[in-house]
N, C-alpha and C positions, 0 to 999 in steps of 0.2 A: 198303354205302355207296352203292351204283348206285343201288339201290333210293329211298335216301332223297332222291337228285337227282332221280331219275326225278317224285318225289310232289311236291319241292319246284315244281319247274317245272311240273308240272301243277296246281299251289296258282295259280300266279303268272300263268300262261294262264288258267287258269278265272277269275280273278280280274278280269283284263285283257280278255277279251273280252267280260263283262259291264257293262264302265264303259261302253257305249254304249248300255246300254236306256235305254227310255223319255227323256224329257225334265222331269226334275222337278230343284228346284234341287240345284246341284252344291257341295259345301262348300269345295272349291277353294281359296277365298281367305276366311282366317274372321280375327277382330280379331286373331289371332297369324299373322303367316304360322312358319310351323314346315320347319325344314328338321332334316335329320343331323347339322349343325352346333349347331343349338342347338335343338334338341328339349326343350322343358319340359313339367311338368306343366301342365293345364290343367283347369278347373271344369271341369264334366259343362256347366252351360248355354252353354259357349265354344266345345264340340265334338259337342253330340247333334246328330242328325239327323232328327230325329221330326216336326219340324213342316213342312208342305208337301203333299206330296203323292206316294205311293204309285209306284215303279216304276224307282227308279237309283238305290236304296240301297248297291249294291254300290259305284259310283263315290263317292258320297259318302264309305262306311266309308274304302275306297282313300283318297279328299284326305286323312281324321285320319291312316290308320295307315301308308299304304305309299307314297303318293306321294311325302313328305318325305324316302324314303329312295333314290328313284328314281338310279341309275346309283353306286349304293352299297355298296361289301364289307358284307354285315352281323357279318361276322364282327370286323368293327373295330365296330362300332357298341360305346358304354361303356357300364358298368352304370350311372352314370346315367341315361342313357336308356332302359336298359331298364326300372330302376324308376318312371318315368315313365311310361311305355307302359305296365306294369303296373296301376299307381294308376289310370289312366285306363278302361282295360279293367274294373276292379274298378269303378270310378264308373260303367257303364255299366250293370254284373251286380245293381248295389244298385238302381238306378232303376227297373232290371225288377221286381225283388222290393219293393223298399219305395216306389214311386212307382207304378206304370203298373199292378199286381194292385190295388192296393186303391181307384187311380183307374177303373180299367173296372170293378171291383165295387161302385161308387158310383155308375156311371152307367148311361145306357140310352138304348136308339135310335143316331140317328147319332153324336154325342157319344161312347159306347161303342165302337159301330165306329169311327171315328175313333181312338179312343186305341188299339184292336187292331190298325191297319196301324199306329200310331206304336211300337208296343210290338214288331212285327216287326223295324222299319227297327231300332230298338235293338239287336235280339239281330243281326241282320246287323253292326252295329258292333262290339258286344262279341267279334262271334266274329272278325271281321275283325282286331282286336287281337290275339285269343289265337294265332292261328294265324302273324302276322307275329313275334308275339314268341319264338315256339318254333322258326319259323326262324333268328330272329337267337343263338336260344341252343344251337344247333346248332354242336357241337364235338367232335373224338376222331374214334375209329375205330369203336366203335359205338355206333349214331342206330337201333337196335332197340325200343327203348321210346319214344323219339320221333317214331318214324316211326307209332308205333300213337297214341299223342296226336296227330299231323298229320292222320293219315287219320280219327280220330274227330271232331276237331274240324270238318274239313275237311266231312264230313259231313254233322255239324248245318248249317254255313253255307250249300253248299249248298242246302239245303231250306226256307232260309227264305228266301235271296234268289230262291228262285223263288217261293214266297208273297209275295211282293213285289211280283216281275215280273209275276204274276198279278193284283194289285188296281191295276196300272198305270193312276195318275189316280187313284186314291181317294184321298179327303180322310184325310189323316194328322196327327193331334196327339200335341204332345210333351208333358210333366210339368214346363218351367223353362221360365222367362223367359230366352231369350237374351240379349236388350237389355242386360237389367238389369246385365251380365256385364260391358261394355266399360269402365266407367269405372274399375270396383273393379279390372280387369285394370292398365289402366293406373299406376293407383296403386299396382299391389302391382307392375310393372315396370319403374315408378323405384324405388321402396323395393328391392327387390331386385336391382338394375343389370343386367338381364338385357341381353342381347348389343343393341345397338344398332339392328340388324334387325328386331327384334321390340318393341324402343322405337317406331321409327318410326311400326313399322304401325298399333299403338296410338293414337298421338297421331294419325296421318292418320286414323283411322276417328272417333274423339272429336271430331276439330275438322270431317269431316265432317259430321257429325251434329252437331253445335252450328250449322253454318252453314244447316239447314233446319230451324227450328222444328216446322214442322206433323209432319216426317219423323219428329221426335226424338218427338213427343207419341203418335203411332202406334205409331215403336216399343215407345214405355214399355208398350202397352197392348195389343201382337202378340208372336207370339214368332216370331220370324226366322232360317231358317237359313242363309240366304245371305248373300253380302258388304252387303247392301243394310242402311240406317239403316231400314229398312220393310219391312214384308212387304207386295207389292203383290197384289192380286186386279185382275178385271176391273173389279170394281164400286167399286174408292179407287185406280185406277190414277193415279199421281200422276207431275210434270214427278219429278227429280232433278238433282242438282248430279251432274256426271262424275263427280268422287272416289268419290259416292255406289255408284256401276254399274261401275265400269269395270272389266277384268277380268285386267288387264296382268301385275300382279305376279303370279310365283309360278313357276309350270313352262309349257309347252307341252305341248299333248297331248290338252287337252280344252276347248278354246277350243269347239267347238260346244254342247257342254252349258254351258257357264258361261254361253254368249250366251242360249241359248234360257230360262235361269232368268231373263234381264232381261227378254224382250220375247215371251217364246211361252207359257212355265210360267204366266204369269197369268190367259192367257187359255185353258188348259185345261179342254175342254168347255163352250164356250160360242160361241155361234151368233156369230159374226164382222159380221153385219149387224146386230146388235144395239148393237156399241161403242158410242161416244156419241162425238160431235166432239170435245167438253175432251179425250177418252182419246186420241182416234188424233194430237190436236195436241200429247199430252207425248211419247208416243212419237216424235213426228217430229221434235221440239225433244229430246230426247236422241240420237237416230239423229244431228243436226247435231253435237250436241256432240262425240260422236265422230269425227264426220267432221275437226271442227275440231283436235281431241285429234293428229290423223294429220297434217295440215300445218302447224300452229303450234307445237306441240309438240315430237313425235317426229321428223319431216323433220327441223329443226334441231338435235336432242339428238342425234341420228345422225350428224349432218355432225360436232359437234363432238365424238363421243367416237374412242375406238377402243378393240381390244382386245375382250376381255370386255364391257367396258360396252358399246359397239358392237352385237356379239355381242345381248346379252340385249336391249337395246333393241328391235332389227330386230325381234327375235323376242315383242316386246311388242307392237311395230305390226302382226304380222302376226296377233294374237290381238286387237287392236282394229280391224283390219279385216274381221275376223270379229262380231265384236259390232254394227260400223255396219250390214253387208252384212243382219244377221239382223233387225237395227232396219226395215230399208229393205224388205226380204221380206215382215215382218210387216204393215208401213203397208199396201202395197201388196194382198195379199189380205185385210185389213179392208176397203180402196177396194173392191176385186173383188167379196167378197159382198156388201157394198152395195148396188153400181150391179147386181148379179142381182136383188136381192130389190127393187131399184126397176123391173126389168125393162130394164134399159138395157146399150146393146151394150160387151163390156169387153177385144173383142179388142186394142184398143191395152194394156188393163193387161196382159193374158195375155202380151202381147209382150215389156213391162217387165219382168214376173217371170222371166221363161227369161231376159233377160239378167242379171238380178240373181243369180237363184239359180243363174246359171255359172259369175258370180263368187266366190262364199259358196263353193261346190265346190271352187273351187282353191283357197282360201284356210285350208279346215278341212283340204284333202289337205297343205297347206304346213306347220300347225300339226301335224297327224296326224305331219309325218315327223320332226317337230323334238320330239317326244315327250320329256319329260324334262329337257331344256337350260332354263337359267335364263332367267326371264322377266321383265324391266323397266317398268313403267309411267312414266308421267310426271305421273301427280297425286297 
């Protein structure tokens, strides 16, 4: 039995100090937020990971499978849930085999490679499933044939989240229309009265995306892994509505990745002096929105709550001051290379940045500590 703690916890560290490579989006906050409480099944295109870009797939698999379970006995976790976790895990095994093999044997060039890091980030999730699911079915006095499933699986994972970590920044495609995913969810989460929480999130993300046309027409036509009604790139970087970005709801812990999928992930690998004005003025006009998000908002929803809602709130503001601080960093060395590649002097921005980014420091060290605790948005 030593033994089989000994592996679990080293499942759960290996696991844990991988959710900070790279900067590629984080699944975090997806049309379900999913907790231990109400953990349901969900479509393969509501929870793959495949679309984006190569290099934190482990954090990603972690948002589906292990985050929701964060400061959790698993050993209370119910067979419902487990057979959901299951089903899910199984949606990920079939898309390897019946999607992404006969999609990368149908293609060639970048296209191909593309669908081979999307086809990693996959088996990172599937194994991510299989391995949380065998800890939570971890029971008795002997976990001898479990502990040899843990470490095999343990294994394969492993070895592909470092093929992962290796193509850090390669263009990654997935095999499903995300988008397509949000409204059938909805509807199939009144129809089936699932818990109210996960009603919400639903309807906040639908009525999001209804409220930006151009976002909704993008998305129809992108496949998106992030909270966002759009997949952004450098080159369709577009304004957003808050609801759209924001990164409030969920847990603490990974507010820096969540920010950098809104305002740094887009512009991966790409020459900073290049932006284009429209680009660096939506970012600066969502950088405000947040800002405004923190005094119009949260200040006030904090004054009047207490308790838990309190609680979570603060810890909502202090993961949307994380997202402004990253919005304001990034404007800021877009300005920087610029005025370089105009040849112009940018000590006064260089000064702006070190004080920004002392800020952003404290404020990811403040979410870092508050890892796991429930996290409250305000849109």
């Amino acid at each position: 039995m030593t033994r089989f703690v000994w592996l679990s916890l080293t499942i759960i560290s290996g696991l844990a100090s991988l959710s900070n490579v790279g900067a590629a989006p984080i699944r975090s906050k997806r049309a379900v937020t999913q907790t231990a409480d109400n953990f349901q099944e969900l479509d393969y295109a509501q929870f793959q990971i495949s679309d984006g870009v190569a290099g934190n797939a482990a954090a990603e698999a972690n948002a589906v499978f292990v985050d929701p379970f964060a400061n959790t006995d698993l050993s209370t976790v119910s067979s419902d849930v487990l057979d959901a976790m299951e089903a899910m895990r199984e949606a990920a095994e079939s898309a390897e085999t019946d999607l992404f093999n006969p999609a990368i044997d149908a293609a060639s060039g970048d296209e191909a490679d593309a669908l081979q890091v999307g086809k990693i980030k996959n088996k990172v999730l599937k194994l991510t499933g299989e391995v949380q699911i065998a800890q939570a079915q971890a029971s008795g006095d002997d976990t001898s044939d479990l502990e040899d499933k843990l470490s095999e699986e343990q294994t394969k994972l492993d070895t592909n989240i470092a093929t992962d970590t290796d193509s850090a920044g390669a263009t990654s495609k997935g095999v499903v229309d995300s988008s397509d995913s949000t409204d059938s969810t909805a509807s199939s989460a009144s129809a089936d009265s699932v818990s109210a929480s996960v009603t919400d999130s639903v309807s906040a993300s639908s009525t999001a995306s209804a409220a930006n046309t151009a976002a909704t027409d993008t998305a129809d036509d992108g496949n998106s892994s992030s909270s966002q009604a759009v997949t952004q790139t450098a080159d369709n970087f577009q304004e957003l509505d808050y609801a759209q970005f924001q990164i409030s709801d969920g847990v603490a812990g990974d507010a820096e990745a969540e920010a950098n999928a809104v305002f740094v992930d887009p512009f991966a690998n790409v020459d900073l002096s290049t932006v284009s004005d429209d680009t660096r003025d939506a970012i600066e006009a969502m950088r405000e929105a947040a800002e405004s998000a923190e005094t119009d908002l949260f200040n006030p929803a904090i004054d009047a709550a207490s308790g838990d809602e309190a609680d979570a709130l603060q810890v909502g503001k202090i993961k949307n001051k994380v997202l402004k601080l990253t919005g304001e960093v990034q404007v800021i060395n877009i300005k920087i290379a610029q005025a370089q590649a105009a040849g112009e002097d940018t000590s006064d921005l260089e000064s702006k940045l070190q004080d920004e980014q002392t800020k952003l420091n404290t404020n990811i060290a403040t979410d870092e500590a508050s890892a796991g605790q429930a996290s409250k948005g305000v849109a």
